[in-house]
N, C-alpha and C positions, 0 to 999 in steps of 0.2 A: 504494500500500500504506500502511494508516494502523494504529496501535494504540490502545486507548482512550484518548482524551488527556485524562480526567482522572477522578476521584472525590472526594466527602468521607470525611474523618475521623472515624469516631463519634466520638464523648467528647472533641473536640478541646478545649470550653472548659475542661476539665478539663487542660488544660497551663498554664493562662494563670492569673495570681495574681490573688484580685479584689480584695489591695487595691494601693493606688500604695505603689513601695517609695521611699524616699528616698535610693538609692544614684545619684550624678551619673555618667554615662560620657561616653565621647570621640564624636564622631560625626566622624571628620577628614572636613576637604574632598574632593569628589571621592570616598567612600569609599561604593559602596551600600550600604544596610542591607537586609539580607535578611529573609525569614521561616523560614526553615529550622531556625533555633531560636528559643527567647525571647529572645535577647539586645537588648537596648534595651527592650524590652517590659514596662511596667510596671501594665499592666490591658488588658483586651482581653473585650467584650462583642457576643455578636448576632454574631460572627463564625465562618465555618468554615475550618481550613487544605484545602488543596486542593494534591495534588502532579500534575503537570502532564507527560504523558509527548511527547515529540519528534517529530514526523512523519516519518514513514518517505517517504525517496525511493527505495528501491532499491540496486541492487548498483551501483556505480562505477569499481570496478576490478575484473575480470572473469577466471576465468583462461580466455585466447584463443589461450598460444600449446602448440606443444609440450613444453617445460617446467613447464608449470602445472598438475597436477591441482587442488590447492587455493592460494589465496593468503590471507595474512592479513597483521595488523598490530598492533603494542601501543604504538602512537606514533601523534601528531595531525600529518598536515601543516607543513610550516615554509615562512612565505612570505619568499623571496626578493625582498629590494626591488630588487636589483641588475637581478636578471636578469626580474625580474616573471613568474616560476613558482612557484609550489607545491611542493615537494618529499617524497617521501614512502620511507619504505622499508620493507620488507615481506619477508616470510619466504614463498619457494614450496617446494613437495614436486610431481617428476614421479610419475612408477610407477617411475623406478631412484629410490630413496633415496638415491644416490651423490652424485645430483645437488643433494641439496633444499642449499636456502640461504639469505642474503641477493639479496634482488632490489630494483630502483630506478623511481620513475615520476615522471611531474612532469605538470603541469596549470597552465593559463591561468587556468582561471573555477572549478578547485575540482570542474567535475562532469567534464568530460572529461580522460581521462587519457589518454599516451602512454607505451610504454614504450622510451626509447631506448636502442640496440647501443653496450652499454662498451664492449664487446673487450675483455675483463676474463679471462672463464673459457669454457672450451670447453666446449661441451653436445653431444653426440654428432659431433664434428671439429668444429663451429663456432663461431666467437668471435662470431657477429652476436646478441647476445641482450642482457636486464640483467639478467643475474647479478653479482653485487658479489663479485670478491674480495678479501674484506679481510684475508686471510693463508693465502699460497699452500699454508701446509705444514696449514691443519686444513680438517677436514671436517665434516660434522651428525653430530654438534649443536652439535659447538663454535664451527664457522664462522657460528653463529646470531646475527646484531646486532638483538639484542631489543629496544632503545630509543632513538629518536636525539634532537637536540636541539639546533635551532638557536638560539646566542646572539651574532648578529652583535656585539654592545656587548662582545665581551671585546676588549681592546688584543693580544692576539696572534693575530696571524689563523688562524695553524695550530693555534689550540683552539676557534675559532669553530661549530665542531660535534659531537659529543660523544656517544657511545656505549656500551653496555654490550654486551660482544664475550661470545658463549656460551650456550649453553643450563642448563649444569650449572656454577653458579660464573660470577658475572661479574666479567670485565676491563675495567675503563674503557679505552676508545681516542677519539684525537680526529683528527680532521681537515680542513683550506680548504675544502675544498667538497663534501664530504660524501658523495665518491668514493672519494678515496684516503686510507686511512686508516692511522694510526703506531699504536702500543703504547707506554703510558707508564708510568714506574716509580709506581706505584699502589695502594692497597689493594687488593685482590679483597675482591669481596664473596660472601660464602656462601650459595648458595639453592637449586630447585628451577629447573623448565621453566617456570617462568611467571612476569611481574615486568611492572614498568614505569617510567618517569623522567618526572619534571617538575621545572619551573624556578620557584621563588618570588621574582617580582621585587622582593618588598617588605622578605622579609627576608635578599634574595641568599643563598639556598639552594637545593640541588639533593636534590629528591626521589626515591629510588627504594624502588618497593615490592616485595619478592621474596617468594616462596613458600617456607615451610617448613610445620609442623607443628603442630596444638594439641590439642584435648580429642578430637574430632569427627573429625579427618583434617587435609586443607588448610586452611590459615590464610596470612596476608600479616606478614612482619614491615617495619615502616617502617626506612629508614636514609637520613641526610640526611650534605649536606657542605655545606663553602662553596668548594669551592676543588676538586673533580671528582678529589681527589688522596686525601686522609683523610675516611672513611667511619664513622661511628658510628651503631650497631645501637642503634634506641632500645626499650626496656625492655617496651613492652607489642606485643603483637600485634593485627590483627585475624581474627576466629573465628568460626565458630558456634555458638548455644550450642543450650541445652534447647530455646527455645523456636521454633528453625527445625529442628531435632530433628521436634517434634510436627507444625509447618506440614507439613515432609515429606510425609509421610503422606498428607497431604488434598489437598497439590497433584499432586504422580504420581498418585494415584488419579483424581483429576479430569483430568487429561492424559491418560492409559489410555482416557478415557470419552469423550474431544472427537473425533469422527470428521474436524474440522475440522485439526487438528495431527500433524505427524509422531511419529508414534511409537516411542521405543528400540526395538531389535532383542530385548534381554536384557524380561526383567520377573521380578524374586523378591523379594516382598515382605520376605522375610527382612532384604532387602541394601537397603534404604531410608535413605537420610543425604542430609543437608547438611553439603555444607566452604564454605569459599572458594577460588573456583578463580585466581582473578586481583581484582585491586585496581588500578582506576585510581585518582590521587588528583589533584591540584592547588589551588592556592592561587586562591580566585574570594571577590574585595573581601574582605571582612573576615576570611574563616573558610577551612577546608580542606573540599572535596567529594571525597568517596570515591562511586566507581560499583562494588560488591564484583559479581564475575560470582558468585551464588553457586549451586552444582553440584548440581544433584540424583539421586543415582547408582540407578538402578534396578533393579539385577543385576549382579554378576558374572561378570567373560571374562575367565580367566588370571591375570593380577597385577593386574589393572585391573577398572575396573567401565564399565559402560555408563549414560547418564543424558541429559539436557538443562541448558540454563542458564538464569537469569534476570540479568540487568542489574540488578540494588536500586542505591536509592539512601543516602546516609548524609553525615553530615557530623562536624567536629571542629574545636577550636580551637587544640589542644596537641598534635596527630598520636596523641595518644595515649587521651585518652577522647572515645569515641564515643557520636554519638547517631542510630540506625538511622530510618528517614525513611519514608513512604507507609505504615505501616504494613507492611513489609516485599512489599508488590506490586511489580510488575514497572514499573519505569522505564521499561526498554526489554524487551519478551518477543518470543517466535516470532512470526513471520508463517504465514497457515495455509497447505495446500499448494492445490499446483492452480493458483496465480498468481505461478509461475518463481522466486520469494522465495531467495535462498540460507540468511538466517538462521531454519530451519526447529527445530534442534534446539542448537545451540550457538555463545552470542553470548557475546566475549571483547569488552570496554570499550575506548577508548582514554585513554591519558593525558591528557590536555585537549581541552578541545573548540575550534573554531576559530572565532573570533571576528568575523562577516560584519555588520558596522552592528549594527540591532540583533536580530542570530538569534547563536543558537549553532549552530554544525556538529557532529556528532560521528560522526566516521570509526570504524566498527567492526567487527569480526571477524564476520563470518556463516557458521557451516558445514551443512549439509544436514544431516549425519550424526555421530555419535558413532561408533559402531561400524556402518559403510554394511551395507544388506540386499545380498539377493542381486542384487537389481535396480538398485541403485546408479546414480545417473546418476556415469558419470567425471567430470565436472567440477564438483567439490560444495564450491569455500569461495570465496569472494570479500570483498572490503571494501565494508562497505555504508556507506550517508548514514543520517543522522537529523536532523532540522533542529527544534529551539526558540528561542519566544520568550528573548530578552535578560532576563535574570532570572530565568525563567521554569518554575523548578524548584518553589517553592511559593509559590503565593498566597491571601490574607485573604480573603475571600467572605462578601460579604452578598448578600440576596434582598430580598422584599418589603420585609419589615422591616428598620430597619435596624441597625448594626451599627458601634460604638467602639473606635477604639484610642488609647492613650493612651501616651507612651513615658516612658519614667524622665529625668529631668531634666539635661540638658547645658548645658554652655557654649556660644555660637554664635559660630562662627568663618569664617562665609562670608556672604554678600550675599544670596545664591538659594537658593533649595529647589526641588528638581525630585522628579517621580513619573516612575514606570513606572505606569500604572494602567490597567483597562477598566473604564471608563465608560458605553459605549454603550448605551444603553436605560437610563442610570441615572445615579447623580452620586456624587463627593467630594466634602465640606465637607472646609474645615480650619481648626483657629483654631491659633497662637501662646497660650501659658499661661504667667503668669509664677507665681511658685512661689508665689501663694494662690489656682493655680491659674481667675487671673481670664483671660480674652480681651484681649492685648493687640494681634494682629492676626487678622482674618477674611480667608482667601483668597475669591474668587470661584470657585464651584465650576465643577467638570472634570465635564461629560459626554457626552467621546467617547473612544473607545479611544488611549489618548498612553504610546507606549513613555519617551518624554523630553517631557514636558512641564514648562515653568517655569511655578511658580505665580507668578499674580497677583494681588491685595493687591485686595481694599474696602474695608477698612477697615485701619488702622497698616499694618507693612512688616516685615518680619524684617529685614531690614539697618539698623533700628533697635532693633534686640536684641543687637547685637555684644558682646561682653564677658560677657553677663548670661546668665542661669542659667533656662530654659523649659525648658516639655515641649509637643510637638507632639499635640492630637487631631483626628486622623480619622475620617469619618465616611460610612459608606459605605450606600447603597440601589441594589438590584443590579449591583454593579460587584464586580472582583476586582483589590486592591491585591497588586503586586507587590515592589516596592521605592521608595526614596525617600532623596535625600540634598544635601547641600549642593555649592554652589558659588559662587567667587568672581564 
């Protein structure tokens, strides 16, 4: 199962400044630089951005046993170095709702999962199951562990893993090994049924994003800590505005018309919106990536509404202003029916994605149904794969012709320069500039596809640039720049 993995950007050079600004930035060691926004970016010619969507591998974890009608997840895997598994937790719902909860899996290699008998909670007399209970006295939705989070680097071991307990209002809880879990005297934090956590190791921060309210319906408000104990609600939200308002419209209506995709049960054009329905976020090299699930409701049932989701993408630097990405297309969208696919009509993100050499993972919520037909298959939500390139959210794109970047002028603090680049059937030039913008090193150019390629030097050496003040030009003939950064 694959989705389009990729398109251009009309009017892309229309982001890009043509002249060179004179502002110096940092490019720290080891730090990728991205393309997701302009930052470093100080002219850019003959280029298109390109947002780059993830290969779909399929469902992963399955619901297979009697307690599973659906299973989902709002957390990426944590690998255990200890014990060399995978760990992951996950919320099921049977047909008794008495039972839905936290549930446990773990996995060797990432794709195959097992689910092993806590002996935890009884499922119709029996204790052979994973059901997690992580407090005997509550039930769904409160017995909901929405986000967990392995930090083995914490000095206390009984906070080494970390959770947001509930569906309505979350409780921080922590716990050894990510079984048996404590209640600690803690902020609660105020939300809805949808949220997520992530860890920023750069600026030892704990991100979670919860559901509340804005213009439009659903929105995400961010709230960070450092210390999983005081929690502060920072000031802005994310939302949807007017202009996924109008998108509306034209994507239900073209979803209505794809005989290839599942389609809501409800349809009243009256009742057409976009919210945010969930908000992954995490902290990736430089900047913050938000994955926004955002909702598109297409009728009315009851208190609720019936609709699909899209996967977008977005990024930030302050958690709080946002800049919307692919021109607000699908990241990740439905798979169409007919080929067993779970995520048919509603994909929920995960908090980070998991980091395999050089691919990204991203474990995600697939449910068949919104609101199931009459025909319903019972077993309709599982946790699916999506696997991308290392960096590989947007990239620089020349063709024939070629196509220049040129960055704003820094400091050089490391020996090496490395790309993420595809080359194949094409090349990167690159020269070192010192600031009258003369050539004071020629790389030898790249042309083969190199996730981590170190450049090498024809002419001078950037590790004879140390101290001093350049700008890097790039120069590409069809090939797609991904990223590129320093090292000692």
């Amino acid at each position: 199962m694959t989705i389009r993995p990729s398109f251009f950007l009309s009017g892309a050079l229309a982001l890009f400044s043509s002249q060179l600004v004179a502002e110096t930035i940092s490019f720290p060691v080891g730090q990728r630089q991205l393309f997701l926004d302009d930052h470093g970016i100080a002219r850019c010619e003959g280029l298109k951005k390109t947002m780059h969507s993830p290969t779909k591998k399929g469902a992963v974890i399955r619901p297979d046993q009697p307690w599973e009608v659906w299973i989902q997840t709002r957390c990426a895997p944590a690998w255990n170095a200890e014990r060399q598994v995978f760990q992951m937790w996950l919320a099921v719902c049977p047909l008794n709702p008495r039972y839905a909860g936290a549930a446990y899996a773990e996995s060797a290699d990432g794709i195959h999962w097992t689910k092993p008998h806590l002996r935890q909670r009884a499922y119709e007399g029996s204790n052979e199951n994973n059901l997690l209970e992580v407090d005997p006295a509550l039930r769904w939705p409160a017995n909901y562990l929405e986000s967990v989070l392995y930090t083995p680097g914490d000095p206390d071991p009984s906070r080494r893993y970390k959770g947001l307990l509930g569906a309505e209002g979350r409780q921080p809880v922590i716990s050894a090994d990510g079984l048996h879990w404590t209640h600690i005297h803690a902020s609660k934090l105020s939300g809805s049924d949808e949220g997520n956590l992530s860890y920023d190791p750069l600026t030892r921060t704990y991100i979670a994003t919860l559901k509340t309210f804005g213009k439009f319906g659903r929105a995400h408000a961010v709230w960070t800590s450092k210390d999983f104990v005081t929690w502060n609600r920072l000031s802005e939200i994310f939302q949807s505005d007017a202009e996924d308002q109008r998108r509306a419209k034209e994507i239900i209506r073209a979803r209505m018309a794809d005989p290839t995709l599942e389609h809501p049960t409800y349809n009243a054009p009256a009742d057409y919106n976009a919210d945010i329905y969930n908000l992954g976020l995490f902290r990736y090299e430089g900047l913050y990536v938000g994955m926004p699930a955002v909702y598109y409701a297409t009728g009315k049932v009851g208190n609720n509404t019936d609709g699909f989701h899209w996967i977008q993408l977005a990024c930030t630097r302050d958690l709080q202003t946002w800049q919307r990405l692919g021109d607000r297309q699908a990241f990740i969208g439905p798979s169409p029916i007919g080929q067993g696919a779970y995520d048919l009509t509603q994909l929920l993100p995960p908090s980070v994605p998991v980091m395999h050499g050089d691919e990204m993972w991203f474990y995600y919520t697939g449910l068949k149904y919104r609101e199931p037909p009459a025909n319903a298959d019972p077993k309709w939500g599982a946790v699916c794969l999506a696997v991308l390139r290392r960096d590989g959210f947007i990239s620089l794109d020349a063709g024939e012709k070629p196509g220049t970047l040129v960055t704003k002028p820094f400091v050089v603090t490391g020996a090496k320069l490395c790309v993420n680049v595809n080359a194949a059937g094409g090349s990167l030039g690159l020269e070192v500039l010192n600031d009258g913008e003369k050539p004071v090193a020629v790389a030898r150019p790249i042309t083969s596809d190199e996730p981590h390629a170190a450049v090498t030097w024809q002419l001078g050496d950037l590790a004879e640039q140390r101290g001093k003040s350049v700008r890097l030009r790039f120069t590409l003939q069809n090939a797609q720049l991904y990223s590129f950064w320093l090292e000692e």
